[in-house]
LOKE-280143 format. One record per residue: residue in one letter; x, y, z of N, C-alpha, C in turn. Coordinates in steps of 0.2 Angstrom, whole numbers, plus 5000, padded with zeros to 4 digits. Atoms other than C-alpha are relative to their C-alpha. Layout:
<sites>
AXYZXYZXYZ...
</sites>
This chain:
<sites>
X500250075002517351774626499449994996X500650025001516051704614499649965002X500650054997514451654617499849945000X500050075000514551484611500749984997X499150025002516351404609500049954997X499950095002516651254598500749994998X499350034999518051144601499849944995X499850075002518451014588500549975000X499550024998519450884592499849904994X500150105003519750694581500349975005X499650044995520250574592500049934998X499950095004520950394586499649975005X500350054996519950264592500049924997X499850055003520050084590499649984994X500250035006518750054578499850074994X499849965006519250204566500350085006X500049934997519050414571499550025001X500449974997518050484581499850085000X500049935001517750674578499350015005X500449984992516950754597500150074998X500149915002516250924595499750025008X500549964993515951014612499850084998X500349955001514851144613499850045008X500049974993514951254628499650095000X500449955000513751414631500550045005X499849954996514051564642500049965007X500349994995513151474657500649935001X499650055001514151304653500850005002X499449974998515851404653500250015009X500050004991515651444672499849955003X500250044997515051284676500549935002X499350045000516851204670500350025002X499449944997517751344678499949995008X500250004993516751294695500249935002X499750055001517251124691500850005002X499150024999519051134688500250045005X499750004992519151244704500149945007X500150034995518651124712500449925002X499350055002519751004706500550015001X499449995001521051084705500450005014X499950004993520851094728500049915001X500150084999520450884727500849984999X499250035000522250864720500650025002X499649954995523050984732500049945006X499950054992522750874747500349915000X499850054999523250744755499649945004X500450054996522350604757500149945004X499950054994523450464764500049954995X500150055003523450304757499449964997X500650025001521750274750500149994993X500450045005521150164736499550004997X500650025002519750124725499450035005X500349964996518150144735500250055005X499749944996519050234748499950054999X499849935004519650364738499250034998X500849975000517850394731499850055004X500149964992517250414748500250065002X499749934997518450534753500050054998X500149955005518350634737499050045004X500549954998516450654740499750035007X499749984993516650654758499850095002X499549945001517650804756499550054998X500649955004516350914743499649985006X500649974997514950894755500150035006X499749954992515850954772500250074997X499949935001516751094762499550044994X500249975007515751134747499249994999X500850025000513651084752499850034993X500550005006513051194740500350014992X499750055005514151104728499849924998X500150075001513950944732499249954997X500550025004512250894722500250004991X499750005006513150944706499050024995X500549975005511251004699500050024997X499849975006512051124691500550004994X499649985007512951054678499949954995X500250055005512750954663500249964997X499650055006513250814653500750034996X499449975005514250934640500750045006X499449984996515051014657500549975001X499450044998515950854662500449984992X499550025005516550804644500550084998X499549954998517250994644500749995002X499449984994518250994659500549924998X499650035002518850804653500550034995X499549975006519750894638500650045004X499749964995520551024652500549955005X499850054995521350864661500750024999X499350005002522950874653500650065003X499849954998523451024662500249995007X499850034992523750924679500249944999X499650064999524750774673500549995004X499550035000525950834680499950025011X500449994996524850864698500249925005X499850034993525250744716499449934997X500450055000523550654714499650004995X500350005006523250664695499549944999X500450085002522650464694499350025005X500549974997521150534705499650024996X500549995005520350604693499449984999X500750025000519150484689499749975003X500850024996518350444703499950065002X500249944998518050624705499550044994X500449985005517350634687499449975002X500750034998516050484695499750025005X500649964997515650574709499750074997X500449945003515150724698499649984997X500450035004514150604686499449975005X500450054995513450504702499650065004X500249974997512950644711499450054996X500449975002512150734696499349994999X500650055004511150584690499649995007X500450034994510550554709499650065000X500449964999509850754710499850034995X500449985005509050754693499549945000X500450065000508450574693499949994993X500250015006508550574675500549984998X499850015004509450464663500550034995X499949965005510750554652500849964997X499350025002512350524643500450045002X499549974999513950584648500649974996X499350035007515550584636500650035004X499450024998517350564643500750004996X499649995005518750624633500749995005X499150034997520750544639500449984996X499650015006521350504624500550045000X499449945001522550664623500449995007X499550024992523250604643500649964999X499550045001524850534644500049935006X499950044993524450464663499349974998X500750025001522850344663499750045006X500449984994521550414676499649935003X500650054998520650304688499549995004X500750014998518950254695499450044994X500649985005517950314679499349935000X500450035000516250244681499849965008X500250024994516250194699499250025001X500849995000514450154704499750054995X500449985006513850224688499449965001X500650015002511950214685499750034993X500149995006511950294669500149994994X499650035006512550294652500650044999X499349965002514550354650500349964994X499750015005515550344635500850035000X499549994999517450354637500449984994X499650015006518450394622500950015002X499249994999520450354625500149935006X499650054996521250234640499550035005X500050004993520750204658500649975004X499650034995521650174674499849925003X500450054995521150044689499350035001X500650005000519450014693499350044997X500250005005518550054678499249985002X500650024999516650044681499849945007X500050034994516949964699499450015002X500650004996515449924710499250034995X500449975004514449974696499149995000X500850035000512449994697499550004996X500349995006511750004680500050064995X499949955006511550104666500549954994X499350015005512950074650500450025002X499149955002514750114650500349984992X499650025008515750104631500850045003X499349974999517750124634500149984992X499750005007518450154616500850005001X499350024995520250094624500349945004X499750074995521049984634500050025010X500149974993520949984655500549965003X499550034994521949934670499549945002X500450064995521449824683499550025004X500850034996519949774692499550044998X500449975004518949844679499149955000X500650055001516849784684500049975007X499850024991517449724702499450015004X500550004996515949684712499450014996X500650005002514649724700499349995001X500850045000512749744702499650004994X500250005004512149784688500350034994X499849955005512149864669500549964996X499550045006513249824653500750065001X499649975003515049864651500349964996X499650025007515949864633500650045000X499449974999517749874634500349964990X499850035007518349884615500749984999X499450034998520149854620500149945006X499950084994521149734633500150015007X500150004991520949744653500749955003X499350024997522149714665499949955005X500550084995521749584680499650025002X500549994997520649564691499250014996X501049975005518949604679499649945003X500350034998517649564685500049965010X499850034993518149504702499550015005X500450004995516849474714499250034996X500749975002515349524702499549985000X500550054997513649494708499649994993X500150025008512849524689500050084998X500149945007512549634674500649954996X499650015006513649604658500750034998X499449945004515349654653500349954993X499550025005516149624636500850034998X499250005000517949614631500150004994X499850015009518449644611500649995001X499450024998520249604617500149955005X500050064996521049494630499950045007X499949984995520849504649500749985003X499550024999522249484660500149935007X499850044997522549384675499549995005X500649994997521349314688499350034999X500749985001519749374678499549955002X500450055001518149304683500149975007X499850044996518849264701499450035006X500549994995517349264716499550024999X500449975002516249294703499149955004X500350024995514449254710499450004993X500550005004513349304695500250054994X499649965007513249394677500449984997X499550055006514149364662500550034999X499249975002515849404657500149984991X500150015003515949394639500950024995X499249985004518149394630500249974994X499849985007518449434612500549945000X499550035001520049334614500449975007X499750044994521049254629499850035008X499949974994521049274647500749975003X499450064995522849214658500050005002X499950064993523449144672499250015004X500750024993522049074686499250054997X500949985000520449134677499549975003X500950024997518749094685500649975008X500050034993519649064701499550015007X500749994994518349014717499650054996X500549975002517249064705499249955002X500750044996515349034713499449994994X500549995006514349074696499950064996X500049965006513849154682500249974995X499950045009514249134663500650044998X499349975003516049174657500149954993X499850035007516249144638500850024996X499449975004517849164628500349964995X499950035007518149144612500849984997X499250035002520149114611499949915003X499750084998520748934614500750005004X499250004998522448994623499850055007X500049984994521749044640500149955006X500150044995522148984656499649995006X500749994994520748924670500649965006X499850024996521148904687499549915003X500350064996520648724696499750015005X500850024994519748784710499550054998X500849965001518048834705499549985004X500650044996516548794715499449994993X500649985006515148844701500050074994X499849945003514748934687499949974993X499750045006514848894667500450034995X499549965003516248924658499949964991X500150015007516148934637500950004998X499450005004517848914627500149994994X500050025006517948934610499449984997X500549995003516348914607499649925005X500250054995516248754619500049985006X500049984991515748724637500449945005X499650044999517048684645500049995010X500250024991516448684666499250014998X500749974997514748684670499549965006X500050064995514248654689499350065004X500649984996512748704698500450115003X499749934997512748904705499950015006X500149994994513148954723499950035002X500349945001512349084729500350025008X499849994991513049204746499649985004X500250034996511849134756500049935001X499650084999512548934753500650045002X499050014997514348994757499850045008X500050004993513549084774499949955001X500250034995512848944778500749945001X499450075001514248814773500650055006X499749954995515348974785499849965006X500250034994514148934800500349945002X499850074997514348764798500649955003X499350004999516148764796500150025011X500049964992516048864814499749975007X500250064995514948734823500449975002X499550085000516048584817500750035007X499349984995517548674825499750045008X500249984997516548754839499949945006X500350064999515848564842500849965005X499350024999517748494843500450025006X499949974995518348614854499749995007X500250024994517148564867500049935000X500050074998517248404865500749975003X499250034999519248404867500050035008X500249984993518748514885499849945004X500350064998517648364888500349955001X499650064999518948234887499749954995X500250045005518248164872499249955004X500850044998516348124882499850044996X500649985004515248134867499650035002X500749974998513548154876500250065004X500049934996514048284889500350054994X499949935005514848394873499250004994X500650005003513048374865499950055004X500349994994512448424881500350104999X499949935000513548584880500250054997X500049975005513748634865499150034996X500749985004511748644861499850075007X500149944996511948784875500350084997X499649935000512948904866499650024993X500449985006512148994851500750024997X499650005006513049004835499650054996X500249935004512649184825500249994993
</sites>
């Protein structure tokens, strides 16, 4: 085997051709060979019925019970994951293929956490016939994803950038705390669902439900959203530049742009207004309850309702 390999590879992308050169050393080459074992055990088991965060979880779970002096990933590099991404294709036809990428974020998440240093990572899926899913979960750094995604596409996301040169599934940005994500294709529902802030942009359309329990952070779509957008949305900035989306009618807050014009805009509510407005809810009904005990004597359910504490 040569001491330095170079793979060229072009890969369509929506805003032309992209030509990705990996370059892989001696030390490099066993890096994705320690990788892809290790992967190749992840998609062997059986995990049950796990989702989204779950699955994460259980992925890194798993490396640090069986594999400790694995699980820091310090030894490996930016060029190792974009590597082993090109290798994917050899397990399409694998149990727990769509796994993948939350297994490429805990290699990305756990490297960026035992170096503490900022880097780019590149993602190569374009050549997959099956999307992967959880690329970018709790991402803090900067990824670049050339080809398609699955579901949950930079979920719970903590900062850094993402760039997807593709289109993605659902609940792509879900729960967000920070950081920008640019999807240069169209998303599937759920985006953004429950995001507390940072940025996402849309160069296509979103699908169903975008923008729903959002709380904070902007959402920003190139072209439509449809059915029940901004549903029980609490706040934030959602702009969209089509005229042929559909908003849901129940919102509490938030401001929503259309076409370039503002079409909601109502005070923002923050989770700690909706605990309290919960509590309050829990009194009222707690208040009732003792007073329909009491036979409808107001003073004595004063009396014994300011005995009980309310958490």
């Amino acid at each position: 085997m040569k001491l330095f390999e170079v793979i060229n590879k072009e890969y369509e992308t929506i805003e032309g051709v992209h030509t990705q050169e990996i370059f892989a050393n001696e030390n490099s080459l066993k890096n994705v060979k320690k990788i892809t074992l290790l992967f190749e055990k992840i998609i062997s088991k059986d995990y049950g019925k796990s989702i989204g965060e779950d699955m994460y979880k259980k992925i890194a779970g798993w490396i640090r019970k069986e594999f400790p002096e694995q699980s820091s990933f310090k030894y490996i590099n930016p060029e190792d994951i974009t590597a082993f991404s090109t290798k994917l294709s050899e397990y399409q036809d694998s149990k727990n293929f769509e796994d993948a990428g939350y297994f490429i974020s805990v290699l990305i998440n756990g490297h960026f956490k035992a170096t503490q240093y900022r880097r780019e990572y590149k993602i190569i899926t374009e050549h997959l016939e099956k999307r992967i899913d959880g690329i970018g979960m709790y991402n803090k750094g900067d990824i670049i994803i050339y080809g398609n995604c699955g579901d949950d596409f930079c979920a719970k996301m903590q900062g850094g950038t993402s760039i997807l040169y593709g289109n993605c599934e659902d609940f792509a940005g879900i729960e967000m705390h920070s950081g920008t994500v640019t999807i240069l294709g169209n998303t599937g529902e759920y985006l953004g669902h429950g995001m507390l802030n940072g940025k996402i942009k849309v160069k296509g359309s979103a699908g169903n439900w975008c923008a729903c329990s959002m709380f904070n952070g902007t959402i920003e779509i190139k072209e439509n959203a449809k059915y029940n957008a901004c549903q029980d949305m609490y706040g934030g900035i959602v702009r969209i530049d089509g005229d042929n989306s559909h908003f849901s009618d129940e919102l509490y807050g938030g401001k929503i742009y259309e076409n370039g014009s503002i079409r909601i805009d109502k005070p923002f509510i923050t989770k700690g207004d909706i605990r309290k407005k919960r509590k309050m809810e829990r009194e009222i009904e707690l208040f009732n309850e003792i007073l329909k005990q009491e036979k409808d004597d107001y003073h004595t359910a004063v009396h014994v309702y300011a005995s009980h504490k309310i958490e």
